[in-house]
Residue frames as qw, qx, qy, qz and C-alpha x, y, z in Angstrom:
[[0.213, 0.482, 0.834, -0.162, -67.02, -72.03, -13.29],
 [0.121, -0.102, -0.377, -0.913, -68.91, -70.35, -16.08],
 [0.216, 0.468, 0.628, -0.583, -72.37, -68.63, -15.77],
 [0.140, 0.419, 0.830, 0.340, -75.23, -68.65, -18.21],
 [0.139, 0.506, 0.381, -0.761, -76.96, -65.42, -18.86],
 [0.228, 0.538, 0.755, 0.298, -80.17, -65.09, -21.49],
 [0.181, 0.487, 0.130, -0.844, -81.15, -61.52, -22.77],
 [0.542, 0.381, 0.748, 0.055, -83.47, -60.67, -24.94],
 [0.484, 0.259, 0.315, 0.774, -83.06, -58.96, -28.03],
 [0.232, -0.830, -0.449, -0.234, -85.86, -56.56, -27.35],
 [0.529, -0.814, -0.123, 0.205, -84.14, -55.23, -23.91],
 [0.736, -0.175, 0.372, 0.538, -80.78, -54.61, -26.18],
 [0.517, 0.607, 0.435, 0.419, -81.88, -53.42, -29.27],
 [0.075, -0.987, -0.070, -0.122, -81.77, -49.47, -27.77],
 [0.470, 0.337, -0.396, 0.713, -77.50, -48.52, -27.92],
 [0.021, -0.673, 0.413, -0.614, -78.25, -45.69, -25.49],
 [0.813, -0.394, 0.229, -0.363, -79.95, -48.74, -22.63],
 [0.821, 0.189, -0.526, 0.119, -77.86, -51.87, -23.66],
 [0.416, 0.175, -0.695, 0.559, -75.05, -51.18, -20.97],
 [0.609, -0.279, 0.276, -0.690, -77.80, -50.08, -18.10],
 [0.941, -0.105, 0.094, -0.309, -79.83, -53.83, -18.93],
 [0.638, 0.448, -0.586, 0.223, -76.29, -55.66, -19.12],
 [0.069, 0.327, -0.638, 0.694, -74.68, -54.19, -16.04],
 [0.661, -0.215, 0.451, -0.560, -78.44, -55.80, -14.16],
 [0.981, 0.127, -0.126, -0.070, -78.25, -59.35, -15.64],
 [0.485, 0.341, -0.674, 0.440, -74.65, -59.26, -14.69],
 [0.235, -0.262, 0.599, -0.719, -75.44, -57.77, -11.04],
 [0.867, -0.066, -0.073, -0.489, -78.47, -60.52, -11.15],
 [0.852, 0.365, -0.363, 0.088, -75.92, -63.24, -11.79],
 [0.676, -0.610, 0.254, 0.326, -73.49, -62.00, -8.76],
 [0.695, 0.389, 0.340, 0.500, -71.55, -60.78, -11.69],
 [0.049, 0.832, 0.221, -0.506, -69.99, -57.62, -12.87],
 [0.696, 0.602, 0.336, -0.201, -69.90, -56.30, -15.89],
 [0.053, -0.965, 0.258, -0.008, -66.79, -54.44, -15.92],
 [0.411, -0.644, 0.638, -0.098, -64.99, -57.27, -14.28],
 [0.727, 0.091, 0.680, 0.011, -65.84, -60.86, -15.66],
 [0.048, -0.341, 0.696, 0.630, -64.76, -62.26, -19.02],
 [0.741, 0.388, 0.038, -0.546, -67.51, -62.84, -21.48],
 [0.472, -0.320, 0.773, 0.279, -66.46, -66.48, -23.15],
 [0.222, 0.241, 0.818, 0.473, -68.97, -67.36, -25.43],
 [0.375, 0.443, 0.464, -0.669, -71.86, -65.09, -26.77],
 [0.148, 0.156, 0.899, 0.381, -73.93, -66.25, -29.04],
 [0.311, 0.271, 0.041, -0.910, -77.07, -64.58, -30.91],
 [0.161, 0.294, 0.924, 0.187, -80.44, -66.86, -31.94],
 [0.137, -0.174, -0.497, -0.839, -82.43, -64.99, -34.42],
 [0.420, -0.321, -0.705, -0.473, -85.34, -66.90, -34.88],
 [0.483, -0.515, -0.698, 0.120, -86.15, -66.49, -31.22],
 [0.207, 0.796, 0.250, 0.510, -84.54, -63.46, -30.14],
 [0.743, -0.659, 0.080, 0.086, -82.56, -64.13, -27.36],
 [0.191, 0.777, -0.519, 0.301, -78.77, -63.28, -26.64],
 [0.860, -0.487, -0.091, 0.126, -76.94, -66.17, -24.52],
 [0.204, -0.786, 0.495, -0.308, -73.89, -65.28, -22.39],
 [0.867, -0.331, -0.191, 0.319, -71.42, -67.58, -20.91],
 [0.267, 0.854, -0.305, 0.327, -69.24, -66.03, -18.48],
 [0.734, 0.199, -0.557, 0.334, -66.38, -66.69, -16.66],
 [0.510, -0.843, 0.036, -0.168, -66.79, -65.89, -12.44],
 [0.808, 0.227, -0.263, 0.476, -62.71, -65.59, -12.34],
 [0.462, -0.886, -0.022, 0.028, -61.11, -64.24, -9.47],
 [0.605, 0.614, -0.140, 0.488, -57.56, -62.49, -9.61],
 [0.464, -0.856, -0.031, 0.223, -55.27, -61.54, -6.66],
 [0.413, 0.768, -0.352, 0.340, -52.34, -59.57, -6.55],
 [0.780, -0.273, -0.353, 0.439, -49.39, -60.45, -4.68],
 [0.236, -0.970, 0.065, -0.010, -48.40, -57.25, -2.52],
 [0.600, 0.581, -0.462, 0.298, -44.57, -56.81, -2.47],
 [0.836, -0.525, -0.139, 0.083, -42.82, -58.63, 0.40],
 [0.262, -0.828, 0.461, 0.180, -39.66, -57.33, 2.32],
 [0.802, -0.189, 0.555, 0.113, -37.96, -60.99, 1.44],
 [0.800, 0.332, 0.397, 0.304, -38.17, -61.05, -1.95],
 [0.412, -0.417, 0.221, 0.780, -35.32, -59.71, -4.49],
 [0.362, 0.767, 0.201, -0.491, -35.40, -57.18, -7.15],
 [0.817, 0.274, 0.387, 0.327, -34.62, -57.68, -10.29],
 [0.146, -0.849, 0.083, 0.501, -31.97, -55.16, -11.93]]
């Protein structure tokens, strides 16, 4: 299930702030910035808005079990 996130260019435009106002529209979203896959981002001039679709994918690891063999 992908999430929808709108920034505006304005709140962006400063390199040294970008990843500050990211990392809160992610953490707004139940999102982190660090962690989720950005699918589509798209940039609309004429208005001045940044849209976001990301991806709220969850990854587990399988711990090693006594049972299983090793490969050699």
């Amino acid at each position: 299930m992908s999430k929808e996130i709108i920034i505006e260019h304005s709140a962006i435009r400063n390199s040294q702030t970008i990843t500050k106002v990211m990392e809160e529209k992610f953490k707004e979203k139940g999102l982190d910035l660090h962690k989720n896959e950005v699918k589509v981002l798209e940039d609309d001039h004429r208005k001045g808005k940044r849209k976001l679709e990301v991806v709220n994918t969850k990854y587990f690891s399988v711990p090693r079990i006594p049972w299983h063999k090793e490969k050699k």
